[in-house]
N, CA and C of each residue as an Amber inpcrd file, in Angstrom:
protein
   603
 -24.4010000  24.5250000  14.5910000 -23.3910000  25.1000000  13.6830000
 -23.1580000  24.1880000  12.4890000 -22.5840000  23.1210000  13.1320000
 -22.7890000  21.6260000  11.7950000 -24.0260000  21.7370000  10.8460000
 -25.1960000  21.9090000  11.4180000 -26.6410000  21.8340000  10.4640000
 -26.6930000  22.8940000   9.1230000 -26.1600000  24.1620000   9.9470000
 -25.9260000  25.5430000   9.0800000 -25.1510000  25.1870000   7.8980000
 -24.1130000  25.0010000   8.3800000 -22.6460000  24.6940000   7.1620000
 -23.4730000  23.2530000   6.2470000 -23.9200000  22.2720000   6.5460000
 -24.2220000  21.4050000   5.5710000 -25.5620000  22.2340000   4.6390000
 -26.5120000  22.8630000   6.0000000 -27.9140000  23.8250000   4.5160000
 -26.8710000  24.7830000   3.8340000 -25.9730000  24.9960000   3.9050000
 -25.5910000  26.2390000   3.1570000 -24.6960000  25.7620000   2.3830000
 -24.1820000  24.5140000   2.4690000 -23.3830000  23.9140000   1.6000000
 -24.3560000  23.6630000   0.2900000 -25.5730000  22.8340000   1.0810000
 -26.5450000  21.9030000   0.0220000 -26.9420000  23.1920000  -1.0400000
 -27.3800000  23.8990000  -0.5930000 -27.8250000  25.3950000  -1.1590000
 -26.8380000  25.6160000  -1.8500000 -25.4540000  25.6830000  -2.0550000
 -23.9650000  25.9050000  -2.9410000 -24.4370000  24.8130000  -4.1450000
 -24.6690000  23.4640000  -3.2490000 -24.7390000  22.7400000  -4.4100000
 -25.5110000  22.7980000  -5.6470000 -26.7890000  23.1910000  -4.9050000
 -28.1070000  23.7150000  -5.8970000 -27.9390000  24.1010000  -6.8900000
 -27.0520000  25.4010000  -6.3950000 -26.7110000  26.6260000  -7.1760000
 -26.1770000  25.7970000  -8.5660000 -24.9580000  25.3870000  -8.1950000
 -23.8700000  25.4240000  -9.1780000 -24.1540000  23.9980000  -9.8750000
 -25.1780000  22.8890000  -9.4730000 -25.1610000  21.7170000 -10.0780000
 -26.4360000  21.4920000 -10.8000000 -27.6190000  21.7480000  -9.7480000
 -28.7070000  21.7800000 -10.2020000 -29.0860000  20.5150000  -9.5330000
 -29.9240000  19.7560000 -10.4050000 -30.6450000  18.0670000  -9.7060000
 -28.9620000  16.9520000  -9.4300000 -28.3100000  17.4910000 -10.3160000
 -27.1590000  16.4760000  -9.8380000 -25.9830000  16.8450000  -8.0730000
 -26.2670000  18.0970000  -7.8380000 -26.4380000  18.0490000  -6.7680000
 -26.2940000  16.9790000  -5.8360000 -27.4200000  16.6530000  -5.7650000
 -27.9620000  15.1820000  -4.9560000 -26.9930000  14.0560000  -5.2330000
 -26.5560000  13.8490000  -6.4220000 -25.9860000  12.8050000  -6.5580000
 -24.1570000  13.2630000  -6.1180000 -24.0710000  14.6050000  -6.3710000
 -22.7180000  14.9490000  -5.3530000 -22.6860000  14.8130000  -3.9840000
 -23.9960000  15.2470000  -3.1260000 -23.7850000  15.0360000  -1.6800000
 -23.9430000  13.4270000  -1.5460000 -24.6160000  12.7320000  -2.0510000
 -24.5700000  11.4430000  -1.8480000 -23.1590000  10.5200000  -1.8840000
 -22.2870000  10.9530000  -3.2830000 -20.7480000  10.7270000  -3.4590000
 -20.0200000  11.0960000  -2.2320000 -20.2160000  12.3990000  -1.5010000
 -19.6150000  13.1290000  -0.7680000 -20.3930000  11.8610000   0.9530000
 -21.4910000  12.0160000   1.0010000 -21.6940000  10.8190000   1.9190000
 -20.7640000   9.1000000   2.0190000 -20.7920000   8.8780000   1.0140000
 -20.4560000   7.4570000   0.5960000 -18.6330000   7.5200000   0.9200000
 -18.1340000   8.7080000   0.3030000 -16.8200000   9.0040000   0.6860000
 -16.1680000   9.1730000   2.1790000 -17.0120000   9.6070000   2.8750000
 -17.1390000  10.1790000   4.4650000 -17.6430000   8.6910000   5.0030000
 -17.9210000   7.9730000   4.7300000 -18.5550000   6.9150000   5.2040000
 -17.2330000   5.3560000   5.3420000 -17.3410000   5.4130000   4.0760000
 -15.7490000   4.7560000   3.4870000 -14.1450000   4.9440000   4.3620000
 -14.2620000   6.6890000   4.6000000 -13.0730000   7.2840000   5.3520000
 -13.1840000   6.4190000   6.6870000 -14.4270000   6.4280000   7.2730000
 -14.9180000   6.5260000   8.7040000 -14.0820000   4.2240000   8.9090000
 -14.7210000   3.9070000   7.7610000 -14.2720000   2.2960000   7.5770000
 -12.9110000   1.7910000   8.0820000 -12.1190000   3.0150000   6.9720000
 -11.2640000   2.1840000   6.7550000 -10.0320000   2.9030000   8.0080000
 -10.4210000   4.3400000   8.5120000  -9.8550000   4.9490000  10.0420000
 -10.1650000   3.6070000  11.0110000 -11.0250000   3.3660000  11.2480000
 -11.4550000   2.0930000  12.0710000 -10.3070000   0.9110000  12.0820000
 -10.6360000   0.4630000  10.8960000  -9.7450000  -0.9920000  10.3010000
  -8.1040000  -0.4600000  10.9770000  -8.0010000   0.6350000  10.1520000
  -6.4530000   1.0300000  10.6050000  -6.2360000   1.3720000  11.9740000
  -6.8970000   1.4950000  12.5280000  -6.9250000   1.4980000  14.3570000
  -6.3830000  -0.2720000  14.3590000  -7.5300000  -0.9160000  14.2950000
  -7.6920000  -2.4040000  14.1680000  -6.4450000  -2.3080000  14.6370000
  -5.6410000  -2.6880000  13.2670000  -4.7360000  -3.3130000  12.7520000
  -3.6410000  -2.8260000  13.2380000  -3.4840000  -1.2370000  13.6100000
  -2.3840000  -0.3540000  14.3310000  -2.3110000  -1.1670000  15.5890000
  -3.3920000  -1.3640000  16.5770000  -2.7400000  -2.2330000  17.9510000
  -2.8200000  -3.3180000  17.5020000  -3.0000000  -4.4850000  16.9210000
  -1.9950000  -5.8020000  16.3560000  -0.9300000  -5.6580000  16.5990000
  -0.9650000  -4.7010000  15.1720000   0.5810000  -4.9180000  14.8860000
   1.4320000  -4.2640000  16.1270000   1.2210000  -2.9590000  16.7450000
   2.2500000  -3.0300000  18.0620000   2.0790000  -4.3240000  19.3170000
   1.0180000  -4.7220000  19.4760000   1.1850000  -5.7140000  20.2060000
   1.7430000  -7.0190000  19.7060000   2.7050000  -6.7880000  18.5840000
   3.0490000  -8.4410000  17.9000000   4.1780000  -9.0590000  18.7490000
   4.2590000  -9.9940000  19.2780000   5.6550000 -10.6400000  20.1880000
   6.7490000 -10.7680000  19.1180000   8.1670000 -10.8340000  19.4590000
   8.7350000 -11.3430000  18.1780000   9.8770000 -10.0900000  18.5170000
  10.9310000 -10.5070000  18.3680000  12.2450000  -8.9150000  18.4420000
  11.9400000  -7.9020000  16.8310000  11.9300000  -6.7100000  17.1210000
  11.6600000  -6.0520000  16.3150000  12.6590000  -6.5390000  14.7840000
  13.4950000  -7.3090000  15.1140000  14.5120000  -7.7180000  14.1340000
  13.7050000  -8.4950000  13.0080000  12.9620000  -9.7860000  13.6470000
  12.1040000 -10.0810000  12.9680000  10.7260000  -9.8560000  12.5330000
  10.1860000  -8.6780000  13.4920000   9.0960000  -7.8550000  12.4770000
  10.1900000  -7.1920000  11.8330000  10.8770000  -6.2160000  12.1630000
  10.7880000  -5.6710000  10.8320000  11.4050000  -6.3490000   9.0320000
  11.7840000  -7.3490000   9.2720000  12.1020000  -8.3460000   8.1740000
  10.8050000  -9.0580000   7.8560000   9.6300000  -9.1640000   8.5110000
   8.7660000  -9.7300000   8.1710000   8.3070000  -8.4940000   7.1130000
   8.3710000  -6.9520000   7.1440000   7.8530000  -6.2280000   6.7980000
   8.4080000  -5.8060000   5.4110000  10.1410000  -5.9340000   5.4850000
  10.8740000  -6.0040000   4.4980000  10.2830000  -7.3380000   3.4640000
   9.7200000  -8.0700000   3.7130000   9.9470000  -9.2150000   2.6800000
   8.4230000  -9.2850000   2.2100000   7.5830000  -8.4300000   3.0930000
   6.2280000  -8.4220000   2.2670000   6.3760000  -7.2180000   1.0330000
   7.1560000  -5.7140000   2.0490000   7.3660000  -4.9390000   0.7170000
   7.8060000  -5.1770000  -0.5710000   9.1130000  -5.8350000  -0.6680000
   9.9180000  -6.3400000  -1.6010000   8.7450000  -7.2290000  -2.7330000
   7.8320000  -8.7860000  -2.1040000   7.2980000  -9.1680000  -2.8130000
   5.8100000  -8.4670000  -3.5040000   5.5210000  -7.6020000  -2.2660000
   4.5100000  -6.3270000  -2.6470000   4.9130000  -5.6680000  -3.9740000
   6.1190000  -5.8200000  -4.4450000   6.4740000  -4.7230000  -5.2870000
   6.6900000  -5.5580000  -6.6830000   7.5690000  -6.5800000  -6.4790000
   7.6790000  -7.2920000  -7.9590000   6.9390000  -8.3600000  -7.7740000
   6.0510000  -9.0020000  -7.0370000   5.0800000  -9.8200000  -8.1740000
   3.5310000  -9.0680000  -8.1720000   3.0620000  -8.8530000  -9.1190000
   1.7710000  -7.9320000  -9.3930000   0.9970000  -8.4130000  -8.4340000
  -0.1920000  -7.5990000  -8.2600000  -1.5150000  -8.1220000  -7.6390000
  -2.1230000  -8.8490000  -8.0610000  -3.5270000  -9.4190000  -8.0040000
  -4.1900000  -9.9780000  -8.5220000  -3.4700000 -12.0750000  -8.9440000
  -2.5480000 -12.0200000  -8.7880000  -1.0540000 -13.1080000  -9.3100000
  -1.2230000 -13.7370000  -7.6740000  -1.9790000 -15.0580000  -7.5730000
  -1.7660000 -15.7160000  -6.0580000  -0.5920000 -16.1230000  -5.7130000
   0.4720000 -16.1580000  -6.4050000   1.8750000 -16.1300000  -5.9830000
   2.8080000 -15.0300000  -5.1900000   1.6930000 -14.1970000  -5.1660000
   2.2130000 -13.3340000  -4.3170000   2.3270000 -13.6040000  -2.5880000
   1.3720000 -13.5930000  -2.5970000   0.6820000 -14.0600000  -0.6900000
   1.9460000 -15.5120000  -0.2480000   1.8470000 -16.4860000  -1.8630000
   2.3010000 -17.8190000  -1.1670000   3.5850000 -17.6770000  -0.9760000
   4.3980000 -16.5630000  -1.8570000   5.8870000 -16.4860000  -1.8030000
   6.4440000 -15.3390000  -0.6740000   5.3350000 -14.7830000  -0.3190000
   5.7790000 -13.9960000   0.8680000   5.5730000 -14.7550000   2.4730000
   4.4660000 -15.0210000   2.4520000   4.3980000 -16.4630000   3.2250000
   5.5830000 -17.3640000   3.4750000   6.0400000 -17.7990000   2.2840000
   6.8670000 -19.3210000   2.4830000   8.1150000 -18.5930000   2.8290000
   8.1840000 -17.4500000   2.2030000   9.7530000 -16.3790000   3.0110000
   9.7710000 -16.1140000   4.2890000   8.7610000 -15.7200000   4.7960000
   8.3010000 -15.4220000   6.5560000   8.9550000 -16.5210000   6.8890000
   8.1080000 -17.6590000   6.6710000   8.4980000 -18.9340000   7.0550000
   9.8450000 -19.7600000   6.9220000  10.7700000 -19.3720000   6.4450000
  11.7990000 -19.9270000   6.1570000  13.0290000 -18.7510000   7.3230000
  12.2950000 -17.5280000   6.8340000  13.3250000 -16.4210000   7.4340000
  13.0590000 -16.3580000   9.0280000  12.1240000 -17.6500000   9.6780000
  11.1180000 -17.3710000  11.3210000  10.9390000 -15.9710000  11.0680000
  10.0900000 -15.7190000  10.7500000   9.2900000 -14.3070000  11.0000000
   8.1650000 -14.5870000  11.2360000   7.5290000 -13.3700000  10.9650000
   5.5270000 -13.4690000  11.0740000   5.1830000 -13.4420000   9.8280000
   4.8030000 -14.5810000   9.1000000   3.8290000 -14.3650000   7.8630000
   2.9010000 -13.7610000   8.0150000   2.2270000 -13.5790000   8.5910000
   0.9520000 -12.4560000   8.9260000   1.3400000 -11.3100000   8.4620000
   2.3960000 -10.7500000   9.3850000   2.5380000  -9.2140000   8.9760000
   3.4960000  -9.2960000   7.1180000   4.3580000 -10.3130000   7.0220000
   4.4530000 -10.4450000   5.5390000   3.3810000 -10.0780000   4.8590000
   2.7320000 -10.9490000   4.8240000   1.4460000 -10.9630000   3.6280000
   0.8660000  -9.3170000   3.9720000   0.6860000  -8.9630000   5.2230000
  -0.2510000  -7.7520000   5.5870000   0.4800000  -6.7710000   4.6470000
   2.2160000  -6.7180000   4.8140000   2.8140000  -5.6830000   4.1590000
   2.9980000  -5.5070000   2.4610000   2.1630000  -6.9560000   2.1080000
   2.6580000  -7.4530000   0.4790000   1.4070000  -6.1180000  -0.1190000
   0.4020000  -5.5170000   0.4020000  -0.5400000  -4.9390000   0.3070000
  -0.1160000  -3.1400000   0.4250000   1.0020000  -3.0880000   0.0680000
   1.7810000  -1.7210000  -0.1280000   1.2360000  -1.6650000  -1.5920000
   1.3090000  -2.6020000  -2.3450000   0.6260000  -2.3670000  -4.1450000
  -0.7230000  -3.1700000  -3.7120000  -2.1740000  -2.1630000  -4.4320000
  -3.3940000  -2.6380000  -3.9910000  -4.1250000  -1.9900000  -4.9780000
  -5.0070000  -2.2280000  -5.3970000  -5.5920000  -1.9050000  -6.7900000
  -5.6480000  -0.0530000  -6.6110000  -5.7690000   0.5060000  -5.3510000
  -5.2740000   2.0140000  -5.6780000  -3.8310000   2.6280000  -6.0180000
  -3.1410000   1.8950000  -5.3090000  -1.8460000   2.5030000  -5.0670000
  -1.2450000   1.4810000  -6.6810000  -1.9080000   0.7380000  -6.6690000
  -1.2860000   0.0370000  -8.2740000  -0.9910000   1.0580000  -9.6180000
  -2.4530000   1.7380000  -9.2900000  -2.8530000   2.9820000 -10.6210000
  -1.2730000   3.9210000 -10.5170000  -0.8530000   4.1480000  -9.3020000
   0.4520000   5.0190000  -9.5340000   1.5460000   3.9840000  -9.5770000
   2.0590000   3.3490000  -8.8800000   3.0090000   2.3590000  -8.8170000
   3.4910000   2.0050000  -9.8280000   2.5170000   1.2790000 -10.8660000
   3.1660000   0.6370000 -11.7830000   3.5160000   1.0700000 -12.8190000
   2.8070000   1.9710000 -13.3720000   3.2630000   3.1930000 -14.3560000
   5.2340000   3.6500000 -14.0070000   5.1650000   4.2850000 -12.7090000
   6.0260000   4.4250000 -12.4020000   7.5870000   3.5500000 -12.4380000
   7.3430000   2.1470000 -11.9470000   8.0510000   1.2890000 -12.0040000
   8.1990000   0.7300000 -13.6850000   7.0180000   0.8790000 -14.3350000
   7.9520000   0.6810000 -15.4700000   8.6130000   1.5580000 -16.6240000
   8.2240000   3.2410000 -16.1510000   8.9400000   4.3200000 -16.3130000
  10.2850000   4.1200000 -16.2440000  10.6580000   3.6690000 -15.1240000
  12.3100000   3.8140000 -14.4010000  13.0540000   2.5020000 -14.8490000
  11.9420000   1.8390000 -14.9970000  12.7920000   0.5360000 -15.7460000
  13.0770000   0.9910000 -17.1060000  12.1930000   1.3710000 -17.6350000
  12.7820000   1.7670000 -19.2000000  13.6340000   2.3770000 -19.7460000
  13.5570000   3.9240000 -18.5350000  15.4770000   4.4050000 -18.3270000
  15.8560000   3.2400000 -18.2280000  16.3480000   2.9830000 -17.1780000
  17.3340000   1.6490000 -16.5490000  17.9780000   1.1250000 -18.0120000
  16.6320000   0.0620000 -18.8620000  17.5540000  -0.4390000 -19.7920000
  17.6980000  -0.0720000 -21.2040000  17.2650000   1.4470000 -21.1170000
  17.8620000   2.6260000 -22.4780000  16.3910000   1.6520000 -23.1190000
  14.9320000   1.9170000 -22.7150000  13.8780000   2.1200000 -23.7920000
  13.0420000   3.2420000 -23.6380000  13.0400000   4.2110000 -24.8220000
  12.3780000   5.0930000 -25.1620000  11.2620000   5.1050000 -24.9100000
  10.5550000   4.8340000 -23.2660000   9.1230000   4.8710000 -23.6240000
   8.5480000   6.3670000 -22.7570000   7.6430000   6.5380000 -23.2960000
   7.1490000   7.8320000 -22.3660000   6.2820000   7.7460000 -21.1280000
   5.6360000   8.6410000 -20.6300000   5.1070000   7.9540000 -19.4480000
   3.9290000   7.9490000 -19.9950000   2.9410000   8.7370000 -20.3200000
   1.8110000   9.2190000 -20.8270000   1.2760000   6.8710000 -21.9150000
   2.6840000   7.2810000 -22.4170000   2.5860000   5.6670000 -23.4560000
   2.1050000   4.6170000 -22.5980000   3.1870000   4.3960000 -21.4760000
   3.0810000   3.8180000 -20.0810000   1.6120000   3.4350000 -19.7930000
   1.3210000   4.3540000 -19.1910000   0.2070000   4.7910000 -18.3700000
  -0.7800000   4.2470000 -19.1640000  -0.9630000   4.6510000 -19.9620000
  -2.6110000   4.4370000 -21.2300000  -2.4230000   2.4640000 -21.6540000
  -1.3480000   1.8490000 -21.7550000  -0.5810000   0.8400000 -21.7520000
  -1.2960000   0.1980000 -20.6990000  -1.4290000   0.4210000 -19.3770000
  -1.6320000  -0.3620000 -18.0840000  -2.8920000  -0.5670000 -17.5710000
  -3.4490000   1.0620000 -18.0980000  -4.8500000   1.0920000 -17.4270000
  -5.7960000  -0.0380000 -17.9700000  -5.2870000  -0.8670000 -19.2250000
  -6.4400000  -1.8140000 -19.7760000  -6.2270000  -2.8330000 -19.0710000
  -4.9820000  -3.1580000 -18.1890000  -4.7700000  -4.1270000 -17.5260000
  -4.9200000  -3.9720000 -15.9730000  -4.2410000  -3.1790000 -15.5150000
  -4.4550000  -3.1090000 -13.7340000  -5.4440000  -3.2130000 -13.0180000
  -6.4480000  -3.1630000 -13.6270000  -7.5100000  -4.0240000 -12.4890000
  -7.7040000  -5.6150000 -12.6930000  -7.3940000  -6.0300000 -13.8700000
  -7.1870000  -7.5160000 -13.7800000  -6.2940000  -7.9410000 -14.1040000
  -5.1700000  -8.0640000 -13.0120000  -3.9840000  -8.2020000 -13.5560000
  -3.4150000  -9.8340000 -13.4820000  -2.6160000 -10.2780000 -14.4200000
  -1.9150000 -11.7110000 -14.4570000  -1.6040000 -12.3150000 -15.1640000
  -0.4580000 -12.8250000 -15.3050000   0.4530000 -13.2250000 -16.1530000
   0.4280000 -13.0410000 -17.3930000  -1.0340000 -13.3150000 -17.9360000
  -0.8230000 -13.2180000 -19.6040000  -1.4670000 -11.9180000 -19.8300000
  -2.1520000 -11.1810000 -18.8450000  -2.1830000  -9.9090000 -18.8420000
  -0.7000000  -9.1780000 -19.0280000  -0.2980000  -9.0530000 -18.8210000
   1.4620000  -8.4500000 -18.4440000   1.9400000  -8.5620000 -19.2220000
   1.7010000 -10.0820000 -19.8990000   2.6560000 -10.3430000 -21.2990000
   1.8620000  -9.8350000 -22.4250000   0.6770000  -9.8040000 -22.4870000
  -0.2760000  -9.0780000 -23.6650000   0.6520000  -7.2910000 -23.5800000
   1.0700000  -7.0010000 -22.9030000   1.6580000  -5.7080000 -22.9750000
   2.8330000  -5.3860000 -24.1870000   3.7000000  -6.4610000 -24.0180000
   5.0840000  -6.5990000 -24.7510000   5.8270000  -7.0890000 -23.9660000
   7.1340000  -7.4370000 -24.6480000   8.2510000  -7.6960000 -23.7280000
   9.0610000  -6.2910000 -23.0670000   8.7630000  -5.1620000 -23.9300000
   9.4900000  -4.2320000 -23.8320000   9.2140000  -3.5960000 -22.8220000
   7.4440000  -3.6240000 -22.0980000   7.0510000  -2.9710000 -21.3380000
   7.1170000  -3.9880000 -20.1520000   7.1570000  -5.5260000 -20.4600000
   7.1150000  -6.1720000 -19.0680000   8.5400000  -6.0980000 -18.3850000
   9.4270000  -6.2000000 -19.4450000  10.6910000  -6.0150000 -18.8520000
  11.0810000  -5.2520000 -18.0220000  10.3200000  -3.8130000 -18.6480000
  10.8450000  -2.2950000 -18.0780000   9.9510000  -2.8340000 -16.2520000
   8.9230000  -2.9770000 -15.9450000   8.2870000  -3.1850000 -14.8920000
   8.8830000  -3.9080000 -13.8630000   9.4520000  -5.2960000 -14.6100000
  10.3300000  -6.1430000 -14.1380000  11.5170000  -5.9240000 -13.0710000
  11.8950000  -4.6780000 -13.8070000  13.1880000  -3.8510000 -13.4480000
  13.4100000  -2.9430000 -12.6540000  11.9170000  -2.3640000 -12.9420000
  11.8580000  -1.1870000 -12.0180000  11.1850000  -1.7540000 -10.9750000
  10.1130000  -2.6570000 -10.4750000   9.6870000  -3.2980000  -9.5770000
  10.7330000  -3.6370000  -8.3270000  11.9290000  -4.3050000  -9.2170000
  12.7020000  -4.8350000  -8.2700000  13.3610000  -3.9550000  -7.5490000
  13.5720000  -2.2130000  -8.3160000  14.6440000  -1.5520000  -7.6560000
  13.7360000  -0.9230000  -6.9820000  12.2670000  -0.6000000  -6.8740000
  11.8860000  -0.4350000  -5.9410000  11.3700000  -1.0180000  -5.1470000
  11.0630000  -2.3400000  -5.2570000  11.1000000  -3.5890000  -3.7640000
  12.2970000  -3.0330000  -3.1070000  13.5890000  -3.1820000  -3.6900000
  14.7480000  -3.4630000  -2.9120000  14.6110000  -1.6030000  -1.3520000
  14.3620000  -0.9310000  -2.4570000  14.2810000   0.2340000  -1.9280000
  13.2350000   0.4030000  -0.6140000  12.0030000   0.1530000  -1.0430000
  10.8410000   0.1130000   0.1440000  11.2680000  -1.1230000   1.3430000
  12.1540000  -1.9970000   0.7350000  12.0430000  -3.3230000   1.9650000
  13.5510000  -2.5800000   2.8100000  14.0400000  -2.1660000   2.1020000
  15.2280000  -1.3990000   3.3830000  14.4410000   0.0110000   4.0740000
  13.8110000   0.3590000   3.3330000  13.2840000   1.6390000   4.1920000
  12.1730000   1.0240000   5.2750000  11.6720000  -0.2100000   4.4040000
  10.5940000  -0.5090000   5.5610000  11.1860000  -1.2090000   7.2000000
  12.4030000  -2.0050000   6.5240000  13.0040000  -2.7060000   7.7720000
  13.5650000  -1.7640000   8.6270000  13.8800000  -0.5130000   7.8520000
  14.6090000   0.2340000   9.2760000  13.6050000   1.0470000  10.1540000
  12.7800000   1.5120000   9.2280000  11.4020000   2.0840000  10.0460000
  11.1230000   1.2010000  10.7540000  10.3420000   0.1210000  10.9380000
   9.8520000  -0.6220000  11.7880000  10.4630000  -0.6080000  12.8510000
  11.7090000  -1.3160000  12.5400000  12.8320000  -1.4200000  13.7700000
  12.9330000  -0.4480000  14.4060000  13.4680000   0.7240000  13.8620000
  13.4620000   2.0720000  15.1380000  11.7470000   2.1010000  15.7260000
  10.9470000   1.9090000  14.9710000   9.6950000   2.4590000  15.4450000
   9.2280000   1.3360000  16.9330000   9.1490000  -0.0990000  16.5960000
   9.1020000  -1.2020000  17.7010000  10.2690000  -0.7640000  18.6620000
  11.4990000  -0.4910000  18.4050000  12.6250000  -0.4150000  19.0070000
  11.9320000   0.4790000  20.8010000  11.6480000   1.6620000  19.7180000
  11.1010000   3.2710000  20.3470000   9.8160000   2.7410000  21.2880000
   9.0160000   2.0280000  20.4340000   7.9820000   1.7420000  20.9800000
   7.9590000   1.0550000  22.7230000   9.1200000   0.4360000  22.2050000
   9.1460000  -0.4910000  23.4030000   9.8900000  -0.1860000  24.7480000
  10.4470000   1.1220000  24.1420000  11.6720000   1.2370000  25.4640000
  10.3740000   2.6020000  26.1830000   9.1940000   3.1960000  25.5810000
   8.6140000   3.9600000  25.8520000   7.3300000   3.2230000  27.0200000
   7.2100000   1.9330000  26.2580000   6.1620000   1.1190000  27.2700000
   6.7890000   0.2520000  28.4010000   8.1410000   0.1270000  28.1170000
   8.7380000  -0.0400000  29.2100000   8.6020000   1.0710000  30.3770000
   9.0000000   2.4130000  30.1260000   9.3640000   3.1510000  30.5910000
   8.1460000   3.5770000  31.4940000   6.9050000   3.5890000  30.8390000
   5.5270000   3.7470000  31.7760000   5.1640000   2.9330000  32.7340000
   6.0640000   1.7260000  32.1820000   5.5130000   0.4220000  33.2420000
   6.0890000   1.2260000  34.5160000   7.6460000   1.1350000  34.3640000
   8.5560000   1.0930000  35.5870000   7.8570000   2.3150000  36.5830000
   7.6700000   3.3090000  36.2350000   6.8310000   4.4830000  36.3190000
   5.7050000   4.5110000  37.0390000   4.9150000   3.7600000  36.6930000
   3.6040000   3.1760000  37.0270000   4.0260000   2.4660000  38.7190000
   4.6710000   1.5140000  38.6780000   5.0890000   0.8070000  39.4170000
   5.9190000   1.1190000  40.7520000   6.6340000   2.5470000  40.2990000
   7.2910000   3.0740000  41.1510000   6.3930000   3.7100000  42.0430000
   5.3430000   4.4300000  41.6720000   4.4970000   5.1590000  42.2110000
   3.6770000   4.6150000  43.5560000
């Protein structure tokens, strides 16, 4: 059945592309391939992180303080990792899952993020900028982003980022700390609950 649907796909492609075709199912391979990666990794990393020791109090503050620095200091900027780090560390948490969570802004999720954040900053401090302005503004920078990248922008636009960064750190690190917490909370009274279960039997 699988064999059918891909000849009759390839045959669609023919149709409507011609020789480039080939170079769509190949995109369409490479994409399916990529998916298959990074489902994996996120398995990975899904039992880690539930198996992490530690009261959910301090994961989920480890998670709060990677979002927060995830959000206002850019990517690409190694002050990111070290200041979420040295916060873990000061706050006893897990720097691990800090740094893991500083990766909420990542060169994909950057392309929307930051536009955004410095949209809302520019409301915030009454500058007229548009988004479309924004946007065309960033794209020469967001894949290599740092310090004098940011400032090559203006003040008007680093500010606005500045601003809006922070109100949405503040925002994602409370949503992230309470998620976690109920979620470890849940988690745990559920693997409790199989043990006792198990045991009774």
């Amino acid at each position: 059945m699988l064999s059918r649907i891909c000849i009759l796909y390839t045959l669609y492609l023919v149709d409507q592309f011609g020789n480039n075709c080939f170079i769509t199912l190949r995109n369409i391979i490479e994409y399916i391939d990529m998916f298959r990666k990074l489902w994996r990794a996120t398995k990975a990393y899904y039992f880690k992180f539930v198996r992490t020791s530690g009261s959910p109090q301090k994961i989920a503050l480890a998670v709060a303080i990677g979002f927060f620095i995830g959000c206002i200091i850019p990517i690409g900027i190694w002050g990111q990792t070290v200041v979420a780090i040295v916060l873990a560390i000061k706050f006893k948490t897990n720097p691990g899952i800090a740094y893991a969570a500083t990766w909420i802004s990542n060169p994909y999720s950057a392309v929307v993020m930051y536009p955004i954040f410095c949209f809302v900053g520019s409301r915030i401090i009454g500058s007229d900028l548009s988004f479309h302005y924004i946007k065309e503004s960033f794209m020469h920078v967001i894949h290599n982003f740092s310090w004098s990248a940011l400032a090559s922008l203006g003040s008007h636009l680093a500010v606005s980022f500045f601003v809006g960064a922070f109100i949405f750190g503040v925002i994602t690190a409370v949503i992230g700390y309470f998620a976690t917490y109920f979620f470890f909370v849940k988690y745990r009274e559920r693997k409790k609950a199989r043990f006792e279960k198990k045991n009774n039997l």
